[in-house]
N, C-alpha and C positions, 0 to 999 in steps of 0.2 A: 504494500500500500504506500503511495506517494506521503512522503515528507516532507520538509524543507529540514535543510540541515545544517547544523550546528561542528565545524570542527576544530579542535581543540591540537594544538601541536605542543605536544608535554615536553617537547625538548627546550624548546624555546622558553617555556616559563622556566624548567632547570637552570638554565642560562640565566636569566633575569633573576632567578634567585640568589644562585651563589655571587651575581654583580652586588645586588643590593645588601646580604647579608654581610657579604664580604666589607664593602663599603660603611656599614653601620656598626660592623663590630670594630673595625679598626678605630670609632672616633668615640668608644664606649656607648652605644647604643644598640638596646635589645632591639630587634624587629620580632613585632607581632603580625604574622599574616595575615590579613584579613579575610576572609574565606565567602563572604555570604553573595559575594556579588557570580559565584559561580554554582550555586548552588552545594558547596561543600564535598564535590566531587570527589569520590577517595585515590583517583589515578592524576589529579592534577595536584593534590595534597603531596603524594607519593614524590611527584617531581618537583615541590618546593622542597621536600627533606632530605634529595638527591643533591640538591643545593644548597644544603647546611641549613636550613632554617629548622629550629626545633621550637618554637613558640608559636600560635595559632590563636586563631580570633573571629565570633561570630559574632550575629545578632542576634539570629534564630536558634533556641535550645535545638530544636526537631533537627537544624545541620548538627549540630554539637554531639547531641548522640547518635546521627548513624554515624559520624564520621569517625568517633571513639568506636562505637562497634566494629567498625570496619578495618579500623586500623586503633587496636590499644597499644595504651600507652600516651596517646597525643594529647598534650599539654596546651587546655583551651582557655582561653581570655571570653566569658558574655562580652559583648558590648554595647548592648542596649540596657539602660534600664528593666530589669524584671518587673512583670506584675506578681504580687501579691501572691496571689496563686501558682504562679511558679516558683515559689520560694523552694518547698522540698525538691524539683526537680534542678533548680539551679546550685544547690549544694552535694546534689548526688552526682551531676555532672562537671558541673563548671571548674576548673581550679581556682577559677578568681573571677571577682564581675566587678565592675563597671556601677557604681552608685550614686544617688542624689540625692532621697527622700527615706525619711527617718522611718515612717511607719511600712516602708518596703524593708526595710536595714532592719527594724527590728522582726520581720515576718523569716526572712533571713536564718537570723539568729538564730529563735524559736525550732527552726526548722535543721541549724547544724547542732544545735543541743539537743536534738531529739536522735541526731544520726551519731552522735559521739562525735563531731567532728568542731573545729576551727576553721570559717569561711575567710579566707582572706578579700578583702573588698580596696577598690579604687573609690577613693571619693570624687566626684565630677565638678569644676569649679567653670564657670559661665565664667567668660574673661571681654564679654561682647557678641557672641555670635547669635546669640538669647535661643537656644535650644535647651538642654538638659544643664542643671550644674546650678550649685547655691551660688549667688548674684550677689557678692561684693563679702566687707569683712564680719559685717553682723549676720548674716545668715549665716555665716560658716564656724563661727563662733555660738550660734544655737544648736546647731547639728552636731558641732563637735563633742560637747558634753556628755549629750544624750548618746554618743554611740559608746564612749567609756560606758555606760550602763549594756550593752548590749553581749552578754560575754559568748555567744557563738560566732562573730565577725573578728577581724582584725584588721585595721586600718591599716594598710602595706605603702599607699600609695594615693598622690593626687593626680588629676587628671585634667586634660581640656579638649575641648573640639572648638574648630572654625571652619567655616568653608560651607558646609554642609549644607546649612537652611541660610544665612543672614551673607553668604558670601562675605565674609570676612575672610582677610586673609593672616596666617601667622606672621607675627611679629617679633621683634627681641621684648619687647615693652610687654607684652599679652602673653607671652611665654614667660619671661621673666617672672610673672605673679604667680606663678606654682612655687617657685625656689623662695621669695618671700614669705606665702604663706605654709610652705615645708618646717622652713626654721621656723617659723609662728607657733604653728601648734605643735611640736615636737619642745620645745622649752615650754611653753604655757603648760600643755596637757600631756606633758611624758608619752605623746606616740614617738613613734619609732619609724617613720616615714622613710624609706630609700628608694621606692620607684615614682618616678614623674612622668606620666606621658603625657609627652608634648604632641599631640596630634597625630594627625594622617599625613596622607604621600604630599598636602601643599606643605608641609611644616619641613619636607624635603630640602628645599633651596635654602633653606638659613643653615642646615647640617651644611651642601656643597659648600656656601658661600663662606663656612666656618663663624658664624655668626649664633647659632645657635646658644643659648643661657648655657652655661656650666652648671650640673644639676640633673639637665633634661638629660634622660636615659633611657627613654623606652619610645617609641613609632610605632604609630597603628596604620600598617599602609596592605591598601589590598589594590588598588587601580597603577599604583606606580609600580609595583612585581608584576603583575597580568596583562599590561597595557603600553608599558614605558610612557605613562602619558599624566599630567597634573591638568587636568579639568580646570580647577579653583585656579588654580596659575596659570594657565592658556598658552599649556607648553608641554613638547613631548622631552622625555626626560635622556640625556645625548647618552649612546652606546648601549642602547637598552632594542630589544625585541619590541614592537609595538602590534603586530601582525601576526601575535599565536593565534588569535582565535578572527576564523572566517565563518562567517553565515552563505549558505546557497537555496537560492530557489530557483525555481523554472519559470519559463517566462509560457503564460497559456492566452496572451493576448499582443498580438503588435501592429497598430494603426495608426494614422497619423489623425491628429485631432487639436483642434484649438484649446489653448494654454488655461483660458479663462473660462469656468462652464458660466451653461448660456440662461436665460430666465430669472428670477426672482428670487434672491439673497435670503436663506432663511441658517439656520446655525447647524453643523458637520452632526456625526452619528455621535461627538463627544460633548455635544451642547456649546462647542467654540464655535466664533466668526471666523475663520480665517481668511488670509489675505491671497486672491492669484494674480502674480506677476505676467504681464501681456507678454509672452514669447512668442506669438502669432502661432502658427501650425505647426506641430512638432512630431516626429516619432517617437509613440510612448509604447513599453514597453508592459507591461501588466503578468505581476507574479504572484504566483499561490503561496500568498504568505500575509501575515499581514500585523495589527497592533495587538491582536492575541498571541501574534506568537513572536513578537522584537520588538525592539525603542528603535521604529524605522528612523528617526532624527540621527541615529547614534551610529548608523550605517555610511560607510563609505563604499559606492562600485570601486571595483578595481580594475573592472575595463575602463581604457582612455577613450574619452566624451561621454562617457556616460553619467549621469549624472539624477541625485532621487529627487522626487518632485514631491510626494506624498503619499498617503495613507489610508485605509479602512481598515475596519476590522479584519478584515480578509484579503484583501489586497496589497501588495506596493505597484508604485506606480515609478517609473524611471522615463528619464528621457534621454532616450537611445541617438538624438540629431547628429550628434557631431560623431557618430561609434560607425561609420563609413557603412552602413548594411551589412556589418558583421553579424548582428542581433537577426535569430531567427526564432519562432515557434519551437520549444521544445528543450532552448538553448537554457543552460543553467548558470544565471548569476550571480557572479561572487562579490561578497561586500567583507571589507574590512571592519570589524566590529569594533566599538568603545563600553565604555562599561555599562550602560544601561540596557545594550541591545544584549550582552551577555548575559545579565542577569535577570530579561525578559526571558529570554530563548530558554537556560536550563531552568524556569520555573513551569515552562508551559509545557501542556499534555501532547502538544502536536507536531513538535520540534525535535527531530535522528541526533541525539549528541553523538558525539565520534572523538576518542582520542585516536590522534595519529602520532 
């Protein structure tokens, strides 16, 4: 039965692992893999620890445990805030998670003193980007106390993110406020603080540029190992693989057809207006594929003139003008993937993943 397909070239992220791990140990910095953008694959995991990396990092508990199941032993980081409810499953799996809210921290707790266990916990500190993380010194100084009372956690470590929701980007100044509030509460409240993470793959270029806070020891980078690519920094990252993973569909439509559709403007099958630029008449080329099953935005062809026009749930739409009539009926085209179309593809039911 027809697919569209997804292929994964595990040599290549080997490669990009041992650059980056490489790269990160030499300047005192753990690399945590980030995993969720590919669905926690256990054959592309295999070739980050082909490449030294021996730390790992989700968002999703459900990648967390098959990818332990699948491969034990491996050493995962949560990184999302847990609900509630997940408190006993994030202590039975997780080695460490990722925190912000007290009454999740003490649900936590409850739940590693029931397993016999000590949860080690990241506290998450908002430094601007306003997603997860206590917001300046007096919230962080409310939270702090109450987690001395919590005796199934242990504060290991502070943390941050940018980029992600507020587009902010890392800074020495915004990074710098973990190593400030490091010493803070380890003299105020006798923690024990030794790991900082200082972000994701943008927090990358202050490590290159040797700029980075003295202090900051730990990166949570999953798009700069799998992509050679910084999104949030609007740059692919130099000597890295950017091209392991290709998407293919087949093309079950090719006509030529005006740029602009024609009649009365109402909003796409997603409730958006969008916008079509006048290209007059064009050869488009229509593949059995569509927003169920990739982030067509996130798609590069990798035929030359080819170029993606748009979307439906079921469709991409390419336009094939300047690709000389090489584009036939039948033909299968290849796109250069980024991370959202990857992390579309290995979530959906209807996309052939493939290690090569």
């Amino acid at each position: 039965m027809y697919a569209p397909i997804l292929e994964i070239d595990t040599r290549k992220i080997e490669e990009n692992a041992r650059k980056l791990h490489t790269f990160c140990a030499l300047r005192g910095v753990e690399l945590a893999f980030v995993t969720k953008g590919f669905s926690a694959r256990p054959g592309v995991i295999r070739a980050a620890r082909a490449g030294g990396v021996t730390r790992f990092a989700d968002s999703r508990l459900k990648n967390i445990i098959a990818a332990k199941t699948a491969i034990p032993g491996l050493h995962y980081l949560l990184i999302r805030i847990p609900a509630i409810d997940e408190a006993e499953e994030v202590v039975r799996w997780a080695d460490c998670s990722l925190q912000s809210q007290i009454e999740v921290i003490r649900a936590v707790s409850d739940a590693a003193v029931r397993q016999g266990k000590i949860h080690p916990i990241i506290l998450m500190v908002d430094v601007g980007d306003l997603r997860e993380g206590v917001f300046g010194r007096e919230q962080l100084e409310e939270i702090a106390g109450q987690i001395l009372g919590c005796p199934g956690v242990e504060l290991v470590g502070l943390g941050t993110n940018v980029g992600c929701y507020g587009s902010i980007l890392p800074s020495v100044e915004n990074t710098q406020i973990l190593v400030e509030l490091r010493d803070f509460l380890n003299e105020k409240y006798g923690f024990h603080i030794k790991t900082l993470s200082g972000g994701s793959t943008c927090t990358l270029k202050l490590l290159e540029e040797g700029r980075l806070p003295v202090g900051i020891n730990h990166l949570r980078v999953g798009e700069g190992l799998l992509y050679g690519e910084d999104t949030t920094g609007m740059r692919f990252l130099e000597g890295y693989h950017t091209d392991a993973f290709h998407f293919k569909a087949q093309v079950v439509e090719l006509r030529r057809k005006p740029s602009v559709p024609i009649g009365e403007h109402g909003r796409d099958g997603k409730g958006d207006l969008p916008e079509y630029p006048d290209r007059g008449v064009h050869l488009r080329a229509i593949c059995a594929a569509g927003k169920q099953d990739v982030a067509w935005a996130a798609l590069t062809p990798t035929l030359p003139g080819a170029e993606m026009i748009g979307a439906s749930s079921d469709h991409l739409i390419v336009d094939v003008e300047g690709c000389g009539g090489r584009v036939k009926v039948g033909d299968w085209l290849d796109f250069r993937c980024g991370y959202m179309a990857v992390l579309d593809a290995t979530t959906s039911a209807y996309v052939d993943v493939r290690e090569v």
